[in-house]
Legacy VTK file of the C-alpha trace (Angstrom):
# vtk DataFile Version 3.0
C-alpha trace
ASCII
DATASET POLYDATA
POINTS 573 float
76.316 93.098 105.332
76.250 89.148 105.154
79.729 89.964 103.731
80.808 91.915 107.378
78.803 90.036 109.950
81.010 87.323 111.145
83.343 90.196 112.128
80.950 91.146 115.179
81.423 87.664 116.341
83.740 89.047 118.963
81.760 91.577 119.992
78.513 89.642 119.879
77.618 89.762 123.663
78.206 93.697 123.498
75.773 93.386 120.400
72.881 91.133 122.239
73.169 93.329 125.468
72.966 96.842 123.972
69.823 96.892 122.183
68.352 94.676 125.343
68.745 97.717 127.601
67.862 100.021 124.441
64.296 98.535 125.719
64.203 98.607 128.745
65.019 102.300 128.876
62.316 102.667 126.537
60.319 100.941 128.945
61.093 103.844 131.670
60.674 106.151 129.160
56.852 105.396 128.529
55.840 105.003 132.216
56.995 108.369 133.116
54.388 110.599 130.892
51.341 107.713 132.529
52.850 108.008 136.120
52.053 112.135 135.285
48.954 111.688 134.329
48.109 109.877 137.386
50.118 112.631 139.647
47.587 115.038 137.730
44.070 113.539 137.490
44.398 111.573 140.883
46.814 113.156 143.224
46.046 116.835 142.565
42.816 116.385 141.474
42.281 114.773 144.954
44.607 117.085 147.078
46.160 113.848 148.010
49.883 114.553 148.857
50.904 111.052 149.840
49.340 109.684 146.596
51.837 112.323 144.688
55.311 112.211 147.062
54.540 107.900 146.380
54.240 108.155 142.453
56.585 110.893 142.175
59.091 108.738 143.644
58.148 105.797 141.248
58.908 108.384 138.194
62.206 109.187 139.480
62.949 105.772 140.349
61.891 105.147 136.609
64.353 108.060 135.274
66.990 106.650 137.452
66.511 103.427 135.491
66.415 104.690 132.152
69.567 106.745 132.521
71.492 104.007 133.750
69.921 101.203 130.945
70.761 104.214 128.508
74.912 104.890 129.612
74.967 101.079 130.073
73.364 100.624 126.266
75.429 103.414 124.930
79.009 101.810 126.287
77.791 98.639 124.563
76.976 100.059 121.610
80.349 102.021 121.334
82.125 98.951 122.620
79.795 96.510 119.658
79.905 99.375 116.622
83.628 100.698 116.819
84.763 97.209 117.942
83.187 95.491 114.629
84.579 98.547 112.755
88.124 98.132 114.451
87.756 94.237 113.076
86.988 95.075 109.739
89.876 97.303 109.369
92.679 94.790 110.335
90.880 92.166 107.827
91.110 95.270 105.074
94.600 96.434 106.271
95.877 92.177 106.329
94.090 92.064 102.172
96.081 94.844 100.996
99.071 93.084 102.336
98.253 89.993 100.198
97.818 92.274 96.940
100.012 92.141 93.859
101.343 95.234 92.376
98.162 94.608 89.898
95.735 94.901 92.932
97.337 98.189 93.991
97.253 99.302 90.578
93.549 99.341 90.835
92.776 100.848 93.635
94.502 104.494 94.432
96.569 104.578 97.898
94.325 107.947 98.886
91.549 105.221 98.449
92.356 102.489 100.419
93.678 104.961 102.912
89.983 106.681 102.928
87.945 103.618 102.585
90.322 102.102 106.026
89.891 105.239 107.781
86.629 107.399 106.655
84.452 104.481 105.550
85.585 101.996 108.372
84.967 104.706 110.911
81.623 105.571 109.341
80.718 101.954 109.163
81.322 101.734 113.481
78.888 104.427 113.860
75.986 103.595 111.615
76.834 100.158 113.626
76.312 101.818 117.069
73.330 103.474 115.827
71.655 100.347 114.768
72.248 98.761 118.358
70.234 101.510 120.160
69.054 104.265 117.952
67.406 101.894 115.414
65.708 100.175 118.378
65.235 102.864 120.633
62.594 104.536 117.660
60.619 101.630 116.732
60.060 100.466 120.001
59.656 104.204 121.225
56.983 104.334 118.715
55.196 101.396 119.092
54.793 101.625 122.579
53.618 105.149 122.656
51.206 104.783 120.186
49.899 101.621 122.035
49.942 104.181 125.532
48.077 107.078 123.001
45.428 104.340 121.654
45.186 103.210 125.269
44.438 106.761 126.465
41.824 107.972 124.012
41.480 105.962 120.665
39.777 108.666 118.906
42.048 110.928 119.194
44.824 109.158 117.770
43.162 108.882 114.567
45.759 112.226 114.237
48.683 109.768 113.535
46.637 108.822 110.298
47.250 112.102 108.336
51.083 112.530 110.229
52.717 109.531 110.165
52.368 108.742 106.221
52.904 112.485 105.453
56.195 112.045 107.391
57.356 108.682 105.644
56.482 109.646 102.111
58.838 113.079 102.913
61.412 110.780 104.230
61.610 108.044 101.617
61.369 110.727 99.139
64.272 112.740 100.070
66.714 109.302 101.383
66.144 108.051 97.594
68.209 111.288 96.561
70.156 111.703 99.068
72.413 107.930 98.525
74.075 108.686 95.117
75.584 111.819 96.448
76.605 110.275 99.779
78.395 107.675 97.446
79.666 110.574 95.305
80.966 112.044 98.515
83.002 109.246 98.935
84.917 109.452 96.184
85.228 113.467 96.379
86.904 112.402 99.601
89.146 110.194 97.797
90.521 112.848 95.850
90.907 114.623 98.432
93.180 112.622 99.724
94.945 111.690 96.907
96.058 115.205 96.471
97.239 115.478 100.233
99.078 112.890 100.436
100.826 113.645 97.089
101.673 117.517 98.402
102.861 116.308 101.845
104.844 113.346 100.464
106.915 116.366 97.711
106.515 118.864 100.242
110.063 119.336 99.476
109.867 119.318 95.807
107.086 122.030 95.728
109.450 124.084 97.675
111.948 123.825 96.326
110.183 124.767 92.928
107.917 127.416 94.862
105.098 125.636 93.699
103.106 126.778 96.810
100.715 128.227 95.000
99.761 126.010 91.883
99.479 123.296 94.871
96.532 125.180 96.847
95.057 126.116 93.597
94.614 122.523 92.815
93.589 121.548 96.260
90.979 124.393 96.075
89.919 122.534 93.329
89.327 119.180 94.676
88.231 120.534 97.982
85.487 123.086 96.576
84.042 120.093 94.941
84.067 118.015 97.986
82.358 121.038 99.910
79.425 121.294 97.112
78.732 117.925 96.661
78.433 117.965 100.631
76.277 120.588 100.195
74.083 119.542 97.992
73.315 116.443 100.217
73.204 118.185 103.336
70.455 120.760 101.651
68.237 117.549 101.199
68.577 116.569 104.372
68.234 120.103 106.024
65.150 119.870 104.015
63.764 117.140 105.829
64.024 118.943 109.333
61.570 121.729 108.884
59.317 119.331 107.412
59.456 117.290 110.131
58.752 120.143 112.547
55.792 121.129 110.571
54.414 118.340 111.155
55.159 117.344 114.808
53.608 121.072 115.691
50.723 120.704 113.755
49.845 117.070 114.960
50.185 118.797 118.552
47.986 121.671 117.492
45.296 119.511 116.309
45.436 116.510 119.733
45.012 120.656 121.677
42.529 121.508 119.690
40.205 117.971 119.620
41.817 117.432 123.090
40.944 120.351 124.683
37.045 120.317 123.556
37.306 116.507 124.999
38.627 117.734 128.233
35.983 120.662 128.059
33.268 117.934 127.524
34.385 115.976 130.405
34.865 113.224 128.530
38.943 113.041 128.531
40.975 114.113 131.984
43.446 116.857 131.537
46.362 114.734 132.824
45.296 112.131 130.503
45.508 115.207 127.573
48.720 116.050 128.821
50.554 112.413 128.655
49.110 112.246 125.425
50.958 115.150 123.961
54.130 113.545 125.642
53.229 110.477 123.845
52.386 112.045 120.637
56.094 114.132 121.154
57.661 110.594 121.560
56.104 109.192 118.865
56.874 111.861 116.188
60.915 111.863 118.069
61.214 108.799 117.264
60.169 109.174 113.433
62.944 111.750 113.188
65.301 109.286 115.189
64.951 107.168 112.581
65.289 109.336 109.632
68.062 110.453 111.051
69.100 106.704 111.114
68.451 106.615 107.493
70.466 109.295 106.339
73.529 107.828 108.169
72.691 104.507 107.234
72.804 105.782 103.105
76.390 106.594 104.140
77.041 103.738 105.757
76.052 101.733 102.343
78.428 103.750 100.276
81.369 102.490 102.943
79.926 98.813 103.132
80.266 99.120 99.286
83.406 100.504 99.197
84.786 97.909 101.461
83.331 94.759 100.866
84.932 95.696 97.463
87.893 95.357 98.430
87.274 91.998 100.924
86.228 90.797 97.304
89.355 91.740 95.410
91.181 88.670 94.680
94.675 89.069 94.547
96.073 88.807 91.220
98.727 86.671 91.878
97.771 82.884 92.960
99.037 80.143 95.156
99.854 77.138 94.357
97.707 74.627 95.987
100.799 72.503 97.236
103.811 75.481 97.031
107.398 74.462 97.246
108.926 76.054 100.117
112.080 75.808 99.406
115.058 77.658 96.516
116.929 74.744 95.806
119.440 77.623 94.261
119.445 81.144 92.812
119.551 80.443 89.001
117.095 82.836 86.961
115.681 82.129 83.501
113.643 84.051 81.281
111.389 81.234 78.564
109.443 83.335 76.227
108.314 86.420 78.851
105.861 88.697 77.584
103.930 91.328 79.955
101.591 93.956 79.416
99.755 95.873 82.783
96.468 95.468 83.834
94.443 97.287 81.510
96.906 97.956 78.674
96.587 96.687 75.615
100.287 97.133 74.976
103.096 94.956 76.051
105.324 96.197 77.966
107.898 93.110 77.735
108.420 91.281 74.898
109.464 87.619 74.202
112.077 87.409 76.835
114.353 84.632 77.466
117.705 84.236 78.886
119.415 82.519 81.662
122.111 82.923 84.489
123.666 80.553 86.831
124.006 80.190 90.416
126.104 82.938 91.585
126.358 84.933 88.641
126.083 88.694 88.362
123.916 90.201 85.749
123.998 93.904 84.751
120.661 95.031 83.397
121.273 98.720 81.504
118.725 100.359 78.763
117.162 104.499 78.321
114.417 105.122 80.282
111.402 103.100 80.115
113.326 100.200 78.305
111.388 98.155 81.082
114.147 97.354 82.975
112.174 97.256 86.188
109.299 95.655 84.992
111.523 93.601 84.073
112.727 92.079 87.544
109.934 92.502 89.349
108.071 89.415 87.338
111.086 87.619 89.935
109.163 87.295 93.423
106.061 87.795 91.546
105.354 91.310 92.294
103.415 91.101 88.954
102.996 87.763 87.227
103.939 87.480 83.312
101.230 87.499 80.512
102.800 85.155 78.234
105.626 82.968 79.039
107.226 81.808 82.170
110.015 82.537 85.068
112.207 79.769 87.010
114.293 79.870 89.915
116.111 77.115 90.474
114.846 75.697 87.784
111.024 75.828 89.057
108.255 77.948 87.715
108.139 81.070 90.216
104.190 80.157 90.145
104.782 76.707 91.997
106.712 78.645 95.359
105.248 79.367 98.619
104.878 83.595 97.711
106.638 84.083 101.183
109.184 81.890 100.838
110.252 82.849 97.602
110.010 86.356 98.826
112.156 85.481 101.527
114.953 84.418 99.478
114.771 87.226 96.722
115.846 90.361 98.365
114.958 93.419 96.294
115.988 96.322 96.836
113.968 99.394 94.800
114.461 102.508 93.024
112.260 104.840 95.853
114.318 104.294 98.979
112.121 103.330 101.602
113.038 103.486 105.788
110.543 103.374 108.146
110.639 105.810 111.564
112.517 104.357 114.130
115.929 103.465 114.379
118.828 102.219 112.102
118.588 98.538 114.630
114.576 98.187 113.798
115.465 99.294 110.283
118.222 96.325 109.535
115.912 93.853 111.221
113.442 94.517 108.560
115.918 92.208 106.769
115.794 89.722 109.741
113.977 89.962 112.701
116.529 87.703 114.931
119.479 89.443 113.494
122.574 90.114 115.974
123.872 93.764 116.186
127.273 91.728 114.652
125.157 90.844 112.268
123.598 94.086 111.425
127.357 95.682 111.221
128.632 92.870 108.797
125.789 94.000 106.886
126.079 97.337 106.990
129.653 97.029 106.271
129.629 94.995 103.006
127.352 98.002 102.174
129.738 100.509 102.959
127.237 102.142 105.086
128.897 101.481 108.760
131.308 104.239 108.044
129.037 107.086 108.815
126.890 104.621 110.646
129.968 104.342 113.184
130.269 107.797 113.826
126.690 108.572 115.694
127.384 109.012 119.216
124.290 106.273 119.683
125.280 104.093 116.339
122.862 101.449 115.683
120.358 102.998 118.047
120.094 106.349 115.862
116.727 107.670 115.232
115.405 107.495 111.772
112.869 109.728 110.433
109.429 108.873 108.922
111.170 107.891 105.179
114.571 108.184 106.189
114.481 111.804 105.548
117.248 112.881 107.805
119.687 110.650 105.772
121.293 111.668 102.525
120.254 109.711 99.022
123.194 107.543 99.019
123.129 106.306 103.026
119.566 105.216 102.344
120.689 103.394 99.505
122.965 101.617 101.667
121.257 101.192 104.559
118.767 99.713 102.226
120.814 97.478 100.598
122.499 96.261 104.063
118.514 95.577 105.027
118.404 93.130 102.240
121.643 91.441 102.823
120.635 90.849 106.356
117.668 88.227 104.456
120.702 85.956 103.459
119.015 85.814 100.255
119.449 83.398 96.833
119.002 86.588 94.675
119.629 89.906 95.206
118.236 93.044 92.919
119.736 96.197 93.346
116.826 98.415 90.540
119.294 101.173 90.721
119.860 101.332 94.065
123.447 102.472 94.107
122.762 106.038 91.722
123.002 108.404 94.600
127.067 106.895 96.050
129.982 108.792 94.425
131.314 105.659 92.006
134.314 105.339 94.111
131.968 103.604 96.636
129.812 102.406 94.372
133.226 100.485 93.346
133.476 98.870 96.288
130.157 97.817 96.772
130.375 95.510 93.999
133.528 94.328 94.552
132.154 93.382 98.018
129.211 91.561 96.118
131.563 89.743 93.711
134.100 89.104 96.486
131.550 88.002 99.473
128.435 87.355 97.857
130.055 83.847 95.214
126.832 82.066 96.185
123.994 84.788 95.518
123.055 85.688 92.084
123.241 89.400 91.722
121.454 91.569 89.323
121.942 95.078 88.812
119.544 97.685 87.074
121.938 100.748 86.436
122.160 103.475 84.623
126.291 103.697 84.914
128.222 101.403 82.859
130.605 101.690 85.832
128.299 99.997 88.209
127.815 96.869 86.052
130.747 96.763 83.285
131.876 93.614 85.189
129.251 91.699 85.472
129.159 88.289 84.284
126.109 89.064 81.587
124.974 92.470 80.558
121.132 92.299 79.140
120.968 95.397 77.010
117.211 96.715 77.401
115.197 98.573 74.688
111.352 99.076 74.545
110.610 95.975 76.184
113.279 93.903 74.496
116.411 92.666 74.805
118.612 94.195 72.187
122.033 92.669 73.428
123.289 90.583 75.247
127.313 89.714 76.570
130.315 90.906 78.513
131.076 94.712 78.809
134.041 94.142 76.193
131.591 92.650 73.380
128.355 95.050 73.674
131.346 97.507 73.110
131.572 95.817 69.975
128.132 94.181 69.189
125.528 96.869 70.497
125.358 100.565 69.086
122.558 101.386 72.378
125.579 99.992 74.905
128.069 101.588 72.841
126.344 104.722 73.163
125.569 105.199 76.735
129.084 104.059 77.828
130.831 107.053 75.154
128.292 109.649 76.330
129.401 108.596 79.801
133.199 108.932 78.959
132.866 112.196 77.585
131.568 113.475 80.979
133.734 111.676 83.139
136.798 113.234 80.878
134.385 116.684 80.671
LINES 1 574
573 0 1 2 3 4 5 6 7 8 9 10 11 12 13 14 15 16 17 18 19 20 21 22 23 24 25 26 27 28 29 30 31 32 33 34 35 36 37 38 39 40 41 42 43 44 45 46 47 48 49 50 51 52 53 54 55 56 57 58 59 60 61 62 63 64 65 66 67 68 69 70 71 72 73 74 75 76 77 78 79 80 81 82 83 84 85 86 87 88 89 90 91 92 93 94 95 96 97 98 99 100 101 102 103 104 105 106 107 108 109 110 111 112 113 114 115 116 117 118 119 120 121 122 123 124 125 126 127 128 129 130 131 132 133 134 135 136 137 138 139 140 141 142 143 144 145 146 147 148 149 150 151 152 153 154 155 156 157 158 159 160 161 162 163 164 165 166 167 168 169 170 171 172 173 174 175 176 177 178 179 180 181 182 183 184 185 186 187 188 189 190 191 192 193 194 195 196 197 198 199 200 201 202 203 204 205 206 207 208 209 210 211 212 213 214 215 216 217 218 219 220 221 222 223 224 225 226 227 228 229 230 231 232 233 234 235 236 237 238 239 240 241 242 243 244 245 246 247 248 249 250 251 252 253 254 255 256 257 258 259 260 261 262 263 264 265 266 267 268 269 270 271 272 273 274 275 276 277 278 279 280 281 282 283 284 285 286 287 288 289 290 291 292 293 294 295 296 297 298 299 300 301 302 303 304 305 306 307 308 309 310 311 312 313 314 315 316 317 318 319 320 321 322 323 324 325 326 327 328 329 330 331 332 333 334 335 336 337 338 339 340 341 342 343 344 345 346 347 348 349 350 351 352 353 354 355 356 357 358 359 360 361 362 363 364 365 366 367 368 369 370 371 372 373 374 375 376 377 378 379 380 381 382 383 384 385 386 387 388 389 390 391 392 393 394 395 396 397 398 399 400 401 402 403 404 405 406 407 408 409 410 411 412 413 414 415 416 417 418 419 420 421 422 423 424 425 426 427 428 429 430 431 432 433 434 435 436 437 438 439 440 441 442 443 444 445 446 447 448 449 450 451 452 453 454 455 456 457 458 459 460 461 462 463 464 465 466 467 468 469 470 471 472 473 474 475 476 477 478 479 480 481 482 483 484 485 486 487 488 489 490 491 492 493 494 495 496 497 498 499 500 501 502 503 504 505 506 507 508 509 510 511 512 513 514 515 516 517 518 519 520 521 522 523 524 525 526 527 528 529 530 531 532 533 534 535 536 537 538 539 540 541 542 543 544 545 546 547 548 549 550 551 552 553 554 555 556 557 558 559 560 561 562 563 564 565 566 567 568 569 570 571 572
């Protein structure tokens, strides 16, 4: 918690005030059962009226008090607990931003998405529970034992058998119960994991009618959530009974020794009866706090789970005085070898090359040749395990991340638009962007065509992932997004495979025409898309098997040679 604390710093007044008025409620709560006893062994006792009308308006003065110290303590507390949680969220939310591709590797998304929803949410309750309900019992307690000691000493010697009875239950059972509130956690994880995989290929399972092998793997994850719930709640449905049994029998036994007292003479009924409020209090508050307890086991499993991640360093580290500037967009490869966190296999191997200023480069390889991997050692979305990468001459390690970022626009494989519209969309690219701007843009990527021809153009909704545009217009759209940056280097992974090639023509003679001063790589799987690039790196298995003009792999490399026959005999197919 050391860890989390400085996030309640906003919130700190809410913090100080709530369990303040906790008290004082407390307070009201203890003088009512005395104020009865008075009502009973004075007022009635004496037949005096005005004695009772006077301290029956003290108690309701008294519950008027509480109640309002209570709603005031309980807006607090909500305002304290979900505030600090609310804090803690936006600190885990602004980490995951500063990850590396290595950092996300670790953790799952269903994860991260459980531990900032689930555990943060958890976390804000547990808080507001701590602000009243962990003061409201001990002070409950203490001060109705003192009121019970007060009234008869003697008889309190009940709470000697009770009150350990009742802690040695409780300790017993909370000592179980936190491994499978932790193992809860991560059942919820899965959970999640498998949810947000279904949803996000809702279309491929239905389109496969895959319906059912889907629910019978949910059913699967969410049985086992369900018994490991189970088996936690069972311990803790346990405890309740127990509990009962022994708040009943302590008030059987203060009747029993109570009753012979007030039989003797020697205790006042009203006093007997305030003590059995007292006793009720006393034994409340014990459950309170094992209550408290058991939320407060779950509560560790979140602070765990998210203090984990405030720990997580991201892989990829600043330099302590970054260059903020590109002085231009030449890439070189010196000696590049990479292998992912974990692996024990590289996945690059000894790669070096260079390319100008300017210069296109066509990367093409089979599948899993590491062409991506490849690239994305370029703005440091993963750094390199051996070896180094410059821009503009410079180790990539020595930039500002952001402002290399800034001028290396990458656009991926997965096709990725946010809901809103086509406008908010571009100015992902660039936030001051022009609408002339935006439709030079979306012109040199051939996508203001169709974009033209909406009735409300740039201000045309866009789905949650773009879904209500075809493969290829999210291509462009994407790549008009990262032409808006005005970058140094641009790196279309493939990002053209869903045009028809007659537009995937154009688009890079628009890039070879327009773009002179940005270096241009392509990752393709055509030959068509890159044969006239300046450089074509021939990928396979992590290396680079070739290297040259489209004319000389034709020549030089049997892999280039391959791909580009198979491709001719389906074109002429």
């Amino acid at each position: 918690m050391k860890k989390l604390l400085p996030f309640m710093k906003k919130y700190i007044k809410y913090a100080t005030l709530c369990p303040i008025l906790m008290i004082l409620e407390v307070i009201a709560d203890i003088a009512i059962p005395y104020l009865m006893s008075r009502i009973v062994d004075v007022g009635i006792a004496n037949q005096d009226i005005e004695y009772v009308l006077k301290i029956g308006l003290i108690m309701v003065a008294a519950a008027l008090a509480g109640m309002t110290f209570g709603i005031i303590s309980s807006h607090y507390g909500a305002k304290a607990g979900f505030g600090f949680a609310s804090e803690i969220r936006f600190k885990l939310f602004e980490k995951i931003q500063g990850f590396s591709f290595a950092n996300l590797d670790k953790f799952t998304v269903a994860s991260l998405i459980t531990r900032l929803t689930n555990d943060c949410n958890t976390l804000g309750q547990v808080t507001m529970m701590s602000l009243r309900m962990a003061v409201r019992a001990p002070f409950m307690m203490i001060f109705a034992l003192f009121m019970a000691l007060r009234i008869n000493a003697s008889l309190a010697r009940v709470f000697v058998v009770s009150i350990p009875v009742l802690v040695i239950v409780l300790t017993i059972i909370l000592s179980k119960a936190r491994p499978m509130f932790l193992l809860m956690q991560t059942k919820i994880d899965r959970v999640n994991a498998i949810i947000r995989e279904n949803l996000t290929a809702i279309r491929v399972v239905k389109s496969f009618n895959r319906q059912n092998h889907e629910e019978a793997r949910f059913k699967e994850r969410n049985d086992s959530l369900r018994d490991t719930a189970l088996r936690a709640i069972s311990l803790i449905v346990f405890l309740m009974p127990v509990l009962s049994i022994v708040t009943y029998s302590t008030i059987v036994a203060v009747l029993w020794f109570g009753g012979r007292q007030v039989a003797s003479g020697s205790m006042e009924t009203g006093e007997l009866i305030s003590f059995i409020t007292y006793i009720t209090q006393i034994l409340m508050s014990l459950m309170m706090m094992s209550f408290f307890f058991m939320q407060l086991l779950r509560a560790t499993a979140s602070v765990t789970r998210i203090v984990e991640v405030l720990n997580t360093e991201s892989e990829i580290k600043e330099d302590e005085n970054p260059i903020r500037e590109l002085p231009d967009g030449s890439v070189a490869f010196e000696g590049v070898s990479f292998r992912y966190p974990g692996s024990t296999e590289k996945t690059l191997k000894n790669i070096n090359f260079h390319i100008n200023s300017g210069e296109v480069l066509g990367i093409i390889g089979s599948t899993g040749s590491s062409k991506s991997t490849l690239v994305q050692l370029i703005p440091r979305l993963y750094d390199t395990t051996e070896g180094r990468v410059l821009v503009g001459g410079i180790d990539v390690k020595r930039y500002d991340i952001k402002a290399l970022r800034d001028k290396v626009a990458f656009v991926l494989q997965k096709n990725t638009l946010f809901s809103g519209t086509i406008r908010e969309n571009m100015k992902w690219g660039n936030e001051k962007a022009s609408d002339e701007e935006i439709i030079h843009a979306l012109k040199l990527a051939q996508a203001w065509e169709f974009v033209s021809k909406y009735k409300d153009g740039l201000d045309h909704r866009v789905d949650q992932g773009g879904e209500n545009f075809s493969g290829g217009q999210k291509q462009r759209l994407t790549i008009a997004r990262a032409l808006l940056k005005s970058p140094k280097i641009i790196i279309l992974d493939d990002s053209t495979s869903a045009v028809d090639m007659a537009t995937d023509a154009k688009i890079q003679r628009i890039f070879k025409d327009e773009l002179k001063d940005v270096t241009t790589i392509i990752i393709a799987q055509r030959v068509s898309s890159i044969q006239y690039a300046d450089r074509i790196l021939v990928m396979n298995e992590g290396e680079i098997e070739a290297s040259g003009k489209h004319e000389d792999l034709l020549l030089s490399s049997p892999i280039y040679r391959e791909i580009y026959e198979s491709q001719q005999r389906g074109v002429g197919a």
